[in-house]
N, C-alpha and C positions, 0 to 999 in steps of 0.2 A: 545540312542546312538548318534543321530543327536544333540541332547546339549550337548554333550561332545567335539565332532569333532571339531565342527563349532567355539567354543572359541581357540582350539591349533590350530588352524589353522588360526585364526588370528593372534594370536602371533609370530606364525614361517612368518609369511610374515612380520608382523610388527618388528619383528628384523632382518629379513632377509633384508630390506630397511632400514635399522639403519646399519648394517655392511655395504650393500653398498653402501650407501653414505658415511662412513666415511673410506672408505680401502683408496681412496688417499688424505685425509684432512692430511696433515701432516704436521708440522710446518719445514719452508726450511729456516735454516738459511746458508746452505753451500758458497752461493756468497757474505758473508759478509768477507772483510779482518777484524782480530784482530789487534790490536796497534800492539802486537809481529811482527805479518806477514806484516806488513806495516813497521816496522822497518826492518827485517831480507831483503826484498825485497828494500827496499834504501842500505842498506849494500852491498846486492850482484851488486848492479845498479851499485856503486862508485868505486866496486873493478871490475868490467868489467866483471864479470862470466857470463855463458846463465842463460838466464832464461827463468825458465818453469814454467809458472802461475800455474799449480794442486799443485805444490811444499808452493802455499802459502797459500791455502786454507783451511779452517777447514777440520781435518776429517769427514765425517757423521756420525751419532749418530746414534745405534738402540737401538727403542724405542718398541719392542715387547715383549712379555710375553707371556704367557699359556693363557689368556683367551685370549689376540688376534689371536694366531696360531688357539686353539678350536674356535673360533666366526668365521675366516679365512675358517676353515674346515667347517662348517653346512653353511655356507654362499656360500660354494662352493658347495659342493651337493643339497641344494637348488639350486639352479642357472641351475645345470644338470638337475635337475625333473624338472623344470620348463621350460626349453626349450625344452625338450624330450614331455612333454605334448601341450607345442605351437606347436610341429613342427607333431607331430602326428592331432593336433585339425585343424592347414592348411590345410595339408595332405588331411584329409576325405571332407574336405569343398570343397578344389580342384577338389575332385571325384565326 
């Protein structure tokens, strides 16, 4: 039984430090102006309208799927068990 355990139990920490490190690896292109948004923004400059810089901005992309949301969810209940068994393993040291 202990050779069985002892390899998923690797693996669930070894992907469970694979998901969190990559949950905020995100590629951020949002601060980039487009040619468009650089033109439409001289436009609005020459005719004297306000301006509100979010207005020039790319939208943000989402880039998730079904195995991110599922990697998301075991990456999160990992994270519970794991801090549930830290905090109980303090716990009895403290006593």
């Amino acid at each position: 039984m202990k050779k069985l355990v002892k390899p998923c139990f690797f693996i669930l920490i070894v992907l469970f430090v694979i998901i969190f490190l990559n949950r905020n690896n995100e590629y951020v292109n949002a601060n980039v102006l487009s040619e468009e948004s650089i033109i439409r923004f001289e436009e609005d400059l020459k005719k004297g309208k306000e301006i509100i810089p979010s207005n020039y901005l790319n939208p943000k992309k989402d880039y998730e799927n079904k195995a991110n949301k599922i990697g998301m969810k075991c990456s999160n209940l990992i994270e519970k068990a794991v801090n549930k068994v830290l905090q109980r393993l303090l716990e009895s040291i403290d006593n």
